[in-house]
C-alpha positions in Angstrom: -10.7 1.4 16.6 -7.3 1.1 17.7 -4.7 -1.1 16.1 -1.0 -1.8 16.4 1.0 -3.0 13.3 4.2 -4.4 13.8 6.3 -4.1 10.8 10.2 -5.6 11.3 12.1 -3.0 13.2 9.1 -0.8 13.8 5.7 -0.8 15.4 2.8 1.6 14.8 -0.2 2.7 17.0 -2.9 3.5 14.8 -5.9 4.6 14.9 -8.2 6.4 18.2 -11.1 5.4 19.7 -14.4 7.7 18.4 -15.4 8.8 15.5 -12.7 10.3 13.9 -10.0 7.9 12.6 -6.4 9.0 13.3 -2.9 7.5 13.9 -1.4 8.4 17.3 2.1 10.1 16.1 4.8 12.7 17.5 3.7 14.9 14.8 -0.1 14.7 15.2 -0.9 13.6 11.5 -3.6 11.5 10.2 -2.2 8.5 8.9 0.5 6.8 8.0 2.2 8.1 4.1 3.8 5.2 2.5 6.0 6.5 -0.3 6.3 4.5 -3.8 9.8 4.2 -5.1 9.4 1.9 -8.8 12.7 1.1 -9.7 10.7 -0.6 -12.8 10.9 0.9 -16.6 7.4 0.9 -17.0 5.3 1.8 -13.8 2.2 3.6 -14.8 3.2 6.9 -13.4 6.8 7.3 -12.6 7.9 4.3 -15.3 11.7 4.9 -15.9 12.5 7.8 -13.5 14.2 6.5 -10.3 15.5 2.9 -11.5 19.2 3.8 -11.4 20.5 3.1 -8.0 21.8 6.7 -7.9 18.2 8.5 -8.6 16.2 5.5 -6.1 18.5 6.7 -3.2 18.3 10.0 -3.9 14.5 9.8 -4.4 13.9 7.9 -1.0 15.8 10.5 1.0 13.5 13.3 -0.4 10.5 11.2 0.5 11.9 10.8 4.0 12.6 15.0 4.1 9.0 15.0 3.1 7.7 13.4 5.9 7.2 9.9 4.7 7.0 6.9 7.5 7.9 4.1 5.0 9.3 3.6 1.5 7.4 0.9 -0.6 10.0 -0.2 -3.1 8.9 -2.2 -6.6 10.1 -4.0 -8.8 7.5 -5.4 -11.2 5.0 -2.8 -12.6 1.5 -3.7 -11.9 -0.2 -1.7 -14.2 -3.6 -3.2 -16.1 -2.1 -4.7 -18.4 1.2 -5.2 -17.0 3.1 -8.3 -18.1 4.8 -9.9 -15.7 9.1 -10.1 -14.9 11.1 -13.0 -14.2 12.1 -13.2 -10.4 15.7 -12.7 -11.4 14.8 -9.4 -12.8 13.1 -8.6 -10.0 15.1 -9.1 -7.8 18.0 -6.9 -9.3 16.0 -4.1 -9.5 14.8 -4.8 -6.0 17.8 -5.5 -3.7 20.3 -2.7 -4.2 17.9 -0.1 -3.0 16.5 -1.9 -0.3 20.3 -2.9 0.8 21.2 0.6 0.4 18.2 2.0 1.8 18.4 0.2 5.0 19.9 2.9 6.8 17.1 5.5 6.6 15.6 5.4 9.9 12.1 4.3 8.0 10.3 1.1 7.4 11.3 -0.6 4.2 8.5 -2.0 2.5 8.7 -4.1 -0.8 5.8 -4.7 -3.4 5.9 -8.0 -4.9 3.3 -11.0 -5.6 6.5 -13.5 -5.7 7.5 -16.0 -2.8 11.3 -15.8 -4.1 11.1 -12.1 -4.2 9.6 -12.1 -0.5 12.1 -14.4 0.7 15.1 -12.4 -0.4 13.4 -9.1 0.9 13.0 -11.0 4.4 16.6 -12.3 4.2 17.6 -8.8 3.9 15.8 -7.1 6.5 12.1 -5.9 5.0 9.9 -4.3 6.9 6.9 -5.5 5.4 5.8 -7.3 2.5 3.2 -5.7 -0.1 1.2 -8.3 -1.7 -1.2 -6.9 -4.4 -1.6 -11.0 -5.3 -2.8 -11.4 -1.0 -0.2 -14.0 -0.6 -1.9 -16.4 -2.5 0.7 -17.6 -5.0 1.9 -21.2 -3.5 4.8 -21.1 -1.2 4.1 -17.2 -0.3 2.9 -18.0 3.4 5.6 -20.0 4.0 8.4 -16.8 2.1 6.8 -14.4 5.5 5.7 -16.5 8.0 9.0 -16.3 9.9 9.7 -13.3 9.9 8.9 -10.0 12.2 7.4 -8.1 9.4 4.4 -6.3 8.9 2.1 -8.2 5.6 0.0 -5.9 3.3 -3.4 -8.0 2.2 -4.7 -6.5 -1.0 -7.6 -7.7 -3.2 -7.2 -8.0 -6.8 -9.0 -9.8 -9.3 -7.2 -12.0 -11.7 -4.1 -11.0 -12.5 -2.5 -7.3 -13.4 -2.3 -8.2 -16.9 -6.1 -9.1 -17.3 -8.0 -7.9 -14.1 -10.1 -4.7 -15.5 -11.3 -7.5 -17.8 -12.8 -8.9 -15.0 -14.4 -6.2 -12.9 -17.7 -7.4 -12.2 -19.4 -7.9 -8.9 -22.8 -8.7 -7.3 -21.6 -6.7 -4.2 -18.0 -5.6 -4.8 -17.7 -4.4 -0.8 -19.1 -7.7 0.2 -17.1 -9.4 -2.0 -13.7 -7.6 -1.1 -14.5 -8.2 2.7 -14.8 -12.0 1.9 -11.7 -12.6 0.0 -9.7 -10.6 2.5 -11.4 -12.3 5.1 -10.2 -15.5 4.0 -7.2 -14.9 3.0 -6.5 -12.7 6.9 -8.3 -16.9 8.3 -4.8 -18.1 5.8 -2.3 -16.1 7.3 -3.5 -16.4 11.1 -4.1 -20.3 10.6 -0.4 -20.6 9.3 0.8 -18.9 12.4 1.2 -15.2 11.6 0.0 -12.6 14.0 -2.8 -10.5 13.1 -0.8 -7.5 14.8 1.6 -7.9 11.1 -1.1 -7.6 9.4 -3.0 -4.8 7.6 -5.5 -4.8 4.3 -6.0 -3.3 0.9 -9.4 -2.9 -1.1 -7.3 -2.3 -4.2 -8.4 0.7 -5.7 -7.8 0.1 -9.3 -6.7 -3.5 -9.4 -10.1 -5.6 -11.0 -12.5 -2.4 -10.0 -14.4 0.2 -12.5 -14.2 3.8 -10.9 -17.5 3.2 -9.2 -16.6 -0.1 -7.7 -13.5 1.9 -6.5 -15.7 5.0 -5.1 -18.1 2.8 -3.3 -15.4 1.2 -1.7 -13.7 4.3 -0.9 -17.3 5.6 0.8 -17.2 1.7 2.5 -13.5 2.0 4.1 -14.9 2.2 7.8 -17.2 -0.7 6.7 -13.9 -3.1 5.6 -12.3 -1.8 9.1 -14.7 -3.0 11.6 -15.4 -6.1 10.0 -12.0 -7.5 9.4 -10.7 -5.3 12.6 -7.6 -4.7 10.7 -5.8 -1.3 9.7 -6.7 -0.4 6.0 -4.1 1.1 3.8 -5.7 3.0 0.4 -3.7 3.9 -2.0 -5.5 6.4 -4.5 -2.3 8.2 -6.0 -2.6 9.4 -9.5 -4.9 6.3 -10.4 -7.3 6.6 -13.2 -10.1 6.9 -11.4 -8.8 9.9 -9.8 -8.5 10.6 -13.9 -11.8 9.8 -15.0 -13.1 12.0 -12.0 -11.2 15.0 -12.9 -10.2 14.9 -16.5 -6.7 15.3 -15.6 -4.1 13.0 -17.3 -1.9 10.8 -15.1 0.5 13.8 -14.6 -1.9 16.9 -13.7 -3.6 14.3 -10.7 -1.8 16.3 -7.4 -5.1 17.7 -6.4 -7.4 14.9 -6.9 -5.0 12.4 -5.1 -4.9 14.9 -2.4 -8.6 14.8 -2.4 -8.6 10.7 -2.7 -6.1 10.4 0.7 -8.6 13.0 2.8 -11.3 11.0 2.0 -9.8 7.8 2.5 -8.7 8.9 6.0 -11.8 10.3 6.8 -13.7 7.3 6.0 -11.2 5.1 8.3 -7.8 4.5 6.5 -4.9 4.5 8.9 -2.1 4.1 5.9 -1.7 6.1 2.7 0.1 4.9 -0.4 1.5 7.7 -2.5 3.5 9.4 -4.5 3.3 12.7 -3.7 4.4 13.0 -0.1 5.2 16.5 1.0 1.7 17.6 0.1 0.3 14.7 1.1 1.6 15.2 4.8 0.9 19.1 4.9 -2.9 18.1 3.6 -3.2 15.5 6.4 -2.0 17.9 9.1 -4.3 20.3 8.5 -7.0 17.7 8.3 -6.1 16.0 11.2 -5.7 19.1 13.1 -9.6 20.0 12.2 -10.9 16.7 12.4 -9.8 16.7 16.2 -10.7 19.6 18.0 
C-alpha cells in the first residue's frame, strides 16, 4: 500500500504496491530511520549522554552522516516507570536543539505528550509531533491542528509511570487497532489530514514481550486496516532483552533483527538509536526483498 506523509518542510512517499513493503527513496532503502536524540538525564538507554547542547548537535550531525531521514528530539524520558517533568523543564531541554538543529537538511521531530510542549515545537518549525500519549491530553488537537506537520499516533496504556502495570488484553492487536482507530476518527474530525498522519503499536509502552511480538508479527494487519504508515520502534527495548539475554547495552544485534522484521512485516518508519547499522541492514534487505 502506498502512502504519502507530509511532515512540515518535507513529504515522504512510502511504501510500494505488492507484497513487499518498501519506501520509494533516492537511495533504494527500506524504510524510513528516525534517529533518537534524549536530551533528558534519565532516558532508559542513552540517559545523560547528549543533553548538553554541545554533545545533542554533535550527536544529530553523526546521525545525519549515518543516513538518518529525521531526528526525533526528547525531552521527558518515558521509561516504565518514568515520572513525569514540568513543561518548563521540557521545554529547555527541548528548544535549543531543535532551534539549532533546524538547519540540517532533515525532518525535526519532537517526542512529547504535552500540548505546551507541542505548541512551542510548532511555533518553531517541527516537523512532526511524536505523541506516545496519541494526542489525547486536552488541548493537544488544538497545539497541531494548524500546522503543516506530520503527527505520530502511538498506543500506550496508562501512563509511562504505571503502564506495564496494566498490560492486559483480551486481544491486544484488536485492541491497539481500536484505540488508534479512534483516536486517527479525533484527529481527522478536528480537521487534520490523514496524509500528517502515521501510527505506533508501542512496543514496550503497556505491552508484556508477547503482546509486543504478536504485534510485531500483526504490523501488516494494523496497516491495512487503519491504511496509515506504521512506524516501530524496537531499539534496545527490553523485549529485544528478554529475547536475547543481552542487557540494554549489548542489544545492536537484536534491534537489528527487531527493524528487519518490522519492515518486513509492513513498517514504512524505524525509530532507533543505532543508525549507521540500521541503514546498511535495511539496504541489503531491501536490495533482496526486491529482486
Amino acid at each position: 500500500m502506498r502512502h504519502f506523509l507530509q511532515c512540515g518542510r518535507f513529504g515522504y512517499s512510502l511504501g510500494v504496491d505488492g507484497p513487499a513493503a518498501s519506501t520509494v527513496r533516492s537511495d533504494a532503502s527500506a524504510a524510513l530511520v528516525m534517529g533518537i536524540l534524549n536530551v533528558t538525564p534519565d532516558s532508559f538507554s542513552d540517559g545523560g549522554r547528549f543533553q548538553s547542547l554541545e554533545f545533542a548537535i554533535s550527536r544529530a550531525e553523526e546521525m545525519v552522516l549515518d543516513g538518518a531521514d529525521m531526528i526525533d528530539i526528547g525531552g521527558e524520558s518515558t521509561r516504565p516507570g518514568a515520572l513525569p517533568v514540568s513543561v518548563e523543564e521540557e521545554l529547555q531541554r527541548v528548544m535549543p536543539a531543535l532551534y539549532a538543529l533546524r538547519g540540517l537538511g532533515k525532518a525535526l521531530s519532537v517526542d512529547t505528550l504535552k500540548p505546551a510542549v507541542m505548541r512551542e515545537a510548532v511555533i518553531a518549525g517541527a516537523d512532526m509531533i511524536n505523541d506516545v500519549n496519541g494526542f489525547r491530553a486536552p488541548g493537544a488537537i488544538d497545539a497541531v491542528r494548524d500546522s503543516d506537520c506530520g503527527l505520530c499516533i502511538m498506543h500506550m496504556v496508562a501512563s509511562p509511570a504505571t503502564m506495564q502495570q496494566q498490560a492486559q488484553y483480551v486481544d491486544v492487536v484488536a485492541e491497539v487497532i481500536a484505540f488508534l482507530a479512534e483516536r486517527v476518527e479525533a484527529l481527522t474530525a478536528a480537521g487534520i489530514a490523514r496524509n500528517r498522519l502515521c501510527i505506533d503499536p508501542g512496543f514496550g509502552f503497556g505491552k508484556t514481550v508477547e503482546h509486543n511480538i504478536t504485534l510485531l508479527k500483526n504490523i501488516g494487519r494494523i496497516e491495512r486496516e487503519l491504511r496509515l504508515p506504521v512506524l516501530a520502534g524496537l531499539s534496545r527495548k527490553s523485549t529485544i532483552g528478554a529475547i536475547t539475554g543481552r542487557p540494554v547495552d549489548q542489544r545492536l544485534a537484536g534491534s537489528l533483527a527487531g527493524a528487519l522484521a518490522a519492515v518486513a512485516q509492513g513498517a514504512t518508519l524505524l525509530r532507533v538509536h543505532d543508525v549507521a547499522e540500521t541503514v546498511d541492514a535495511l539496504k541489503v534487505w531491501h536490495r533482496v526483498a526486491t529482486l
